[in-house]
Every structure is written in C-alpha cells, then in structure tokens.
N, C-alpha and C positions, 0 to 999 in steps of 0.2 A: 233670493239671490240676485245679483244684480248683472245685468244683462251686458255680456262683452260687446256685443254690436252699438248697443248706445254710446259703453265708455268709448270705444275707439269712434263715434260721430260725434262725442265733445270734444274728445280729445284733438280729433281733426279741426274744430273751432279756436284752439286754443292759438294765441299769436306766439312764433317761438321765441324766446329771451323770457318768458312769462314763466311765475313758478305758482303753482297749485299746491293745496295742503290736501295732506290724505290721512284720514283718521284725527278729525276734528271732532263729531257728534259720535260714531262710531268707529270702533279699531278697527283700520284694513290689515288688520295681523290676526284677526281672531284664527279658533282652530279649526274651522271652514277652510282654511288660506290652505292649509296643510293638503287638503283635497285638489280645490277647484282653480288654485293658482289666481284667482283674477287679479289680486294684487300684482304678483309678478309678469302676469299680462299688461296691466294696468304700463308698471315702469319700462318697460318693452319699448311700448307704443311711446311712451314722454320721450323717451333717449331718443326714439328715432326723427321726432320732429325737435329735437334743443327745447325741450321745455322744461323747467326748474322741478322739484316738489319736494314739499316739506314733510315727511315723517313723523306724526306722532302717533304712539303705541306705547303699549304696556308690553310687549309681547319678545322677547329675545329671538323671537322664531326674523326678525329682521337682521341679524346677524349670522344666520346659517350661509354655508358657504356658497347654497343659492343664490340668496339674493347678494352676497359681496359680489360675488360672477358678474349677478346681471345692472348692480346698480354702478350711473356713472357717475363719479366722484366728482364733475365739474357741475353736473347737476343735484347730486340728492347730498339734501340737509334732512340731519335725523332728530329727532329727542324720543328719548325712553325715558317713562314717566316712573317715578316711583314718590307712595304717601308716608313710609315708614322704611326705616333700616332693621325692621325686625320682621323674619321669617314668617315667624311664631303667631307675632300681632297678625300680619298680612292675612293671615288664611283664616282670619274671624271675620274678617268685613268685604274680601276680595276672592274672585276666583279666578285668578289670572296667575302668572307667572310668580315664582316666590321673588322677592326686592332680591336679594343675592342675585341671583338667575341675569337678573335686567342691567343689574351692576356691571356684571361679568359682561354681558353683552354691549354693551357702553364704551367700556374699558378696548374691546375685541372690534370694535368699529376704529376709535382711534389711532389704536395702532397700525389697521390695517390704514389709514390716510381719508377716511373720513371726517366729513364735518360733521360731529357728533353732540350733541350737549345730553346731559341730567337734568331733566326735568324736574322738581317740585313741585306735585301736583296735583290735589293742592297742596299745601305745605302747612304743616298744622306741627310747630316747634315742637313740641311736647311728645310728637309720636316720632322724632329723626334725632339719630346721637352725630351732633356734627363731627365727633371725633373720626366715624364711618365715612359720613359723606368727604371731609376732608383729603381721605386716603383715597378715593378714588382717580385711577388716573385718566383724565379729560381735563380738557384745556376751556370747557363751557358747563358753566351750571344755569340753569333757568331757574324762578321761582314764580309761584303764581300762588299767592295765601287763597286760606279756604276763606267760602263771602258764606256766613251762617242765613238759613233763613227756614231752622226748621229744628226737629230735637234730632242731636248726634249725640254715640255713645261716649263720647267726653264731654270733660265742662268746657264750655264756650261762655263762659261769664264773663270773663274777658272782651267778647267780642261784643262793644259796647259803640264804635261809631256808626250810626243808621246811613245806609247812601244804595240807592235803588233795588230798595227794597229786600237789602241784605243789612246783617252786621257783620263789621267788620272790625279786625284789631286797630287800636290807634298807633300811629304811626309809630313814637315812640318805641313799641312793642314790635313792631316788626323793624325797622331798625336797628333793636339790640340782637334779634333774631337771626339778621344780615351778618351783624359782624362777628356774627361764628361759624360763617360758613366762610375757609380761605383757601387760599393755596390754588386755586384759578385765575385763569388768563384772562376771562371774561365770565361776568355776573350782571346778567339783568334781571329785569323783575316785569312781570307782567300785570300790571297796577291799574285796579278800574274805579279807584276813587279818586277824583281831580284833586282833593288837600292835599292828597298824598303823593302828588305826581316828581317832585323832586327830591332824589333820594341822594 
C-alpha cells in the first residue's frame, strides 16, 4: 500500500499550475480505494496546492458522490476506460467493473460539469458496437488501438504493420474504425506509430 506521508512530500514538490496523471500503470480506483481512501487523500492534497490531475480508471467508484464532493472541476480531468460494450464479453477477460457500470459513470460525470472523456482502451473494433458508444452522453471519446505483441483470444491477423515491437492495424483500418464512432464534441486518438500520426 502506498504510503500517505510520501504522497503528500511529492505532492509538496509538485509546481502548482502542473497536472499529474493518476492511474497510468495501475488503477488508483481499485477496490483497496474503497477502504484506505489514499486516492481521495491523494486529490485532497492536489486541490489544496492548484495542482491539475488526470484520471484514468476502470472503475465507476470515481463517480460516487464522494469523490464528486471532493473533486475540483477546475482541476480534475477524468477518462474511464472501457475494451468492449458487452457485459457479458467483459467478465471473460476482466475483473473490474461491468462496461455498463463505467458508462453510467461517464455519463454521471458530465452532467454533473466534469471534464469527462471514454476512453477506448485499448480499442479492438470488433469487441465495441459503435451503435452503444454513440448513444453515450459525453462530449469526449478517446481511442487508443490495441499494439499486438503476443497470442490474444481474438484474431489479430489483421494486425499486420510491425513498429516497436508491436503489430499494429494499418491505418486504413483504423480509420474506417474512426468513422463509426460520431456524435462527439471531441475525438482524439492516442497513436504511437509515426505513419499513422496524421489522421
């Protein structure tokens, strides 16, 4: 467990106008949070010195009315990640929140006046019904395609351009991937092959 006196001596380091990301390697939403709070300790301590921080999680439990209370909406940017729009699929490969769940929570940010986005994460066309993502309401989708570099339980035959040490889809294909997901304010894409840099 990670030790609240250290976070609060980084967090003391940080310059404030600066925004940190929280749940990059690991979710600071796990179901630990539920217990020991350090995440909401964690955002506590950012509001009190103006320090930004960015949100990523799988986990709806960032939308309870805890953390709306304690997060400040000039500072926190959220995304909640979701790989599939099915339930059903989810609880074969994941043990986190069902995609419904994260949806809902998404949705329950925005309204409340958060900066919220959907994550796509990774985003593997074949396991999401854009019809679903469409309907959601948020004003931000992120995508981040999956980079192959090993055996998954789908086909990734597809994923035929070689680039550090991954395959990945050829542009083309993600592309047409893009133009079914609409009805957003904002759609970026978080792309780590240089050919593919302008979409």
């Amino acid at each position: 467990m990670a030790d609240p006196a250290k976070i609060a001596r980084a967090v003391a380091r940080l310059a404030p106008g600066s925004i940190v990301r929280m749940g990059g390697m690991t979710d600071c939403f796990q179901p630990a949070e539920a217990i020991y709070r350090l995440t909401y300790k964690t955002i506590r301590m950012l509001n009190e010195r103006g320090i930004g921080y960015l949100i990523v999680t799988k986990s709806p439990m960032v939308a309870g009315e805890r953390y709306i209370d304690v997060m400040d909406r000039r500072l926190a940017h959220i995304q909640i990640s979701v790989t599939t729009t099915d339930d059903a699929l989810a609880r074969t490969y994941e043990r986190t929140a069902p995609p419904s769940q994260r949806i809902a929570a998404v949705e329950k940010l925005q309204h409340r006046g958060f900066d919220v986005a959907l994550r796509l994460s990774p985003f593997v066309p074949q396991l999401v019904d854009p019809g679903r993502i469409n309907r959601v309401d948020c004003a931000k989708v992120l995508v981040e395609f999956l980079r192959v570099n090993g055996r998954f339980g789908i086909d990734t035959s597809g994923y035929v351009f070689p680039q550090g040490g991954y395959r990945h889809l050829p542009l083309e294909e993600k592309l047409g991937a893009l133009r079914r997901i609409t009805g957003f304010d904002s759609l970026s894409v978080c792309e780590d092959v240089t050919e593919h840099y302008a979409y």
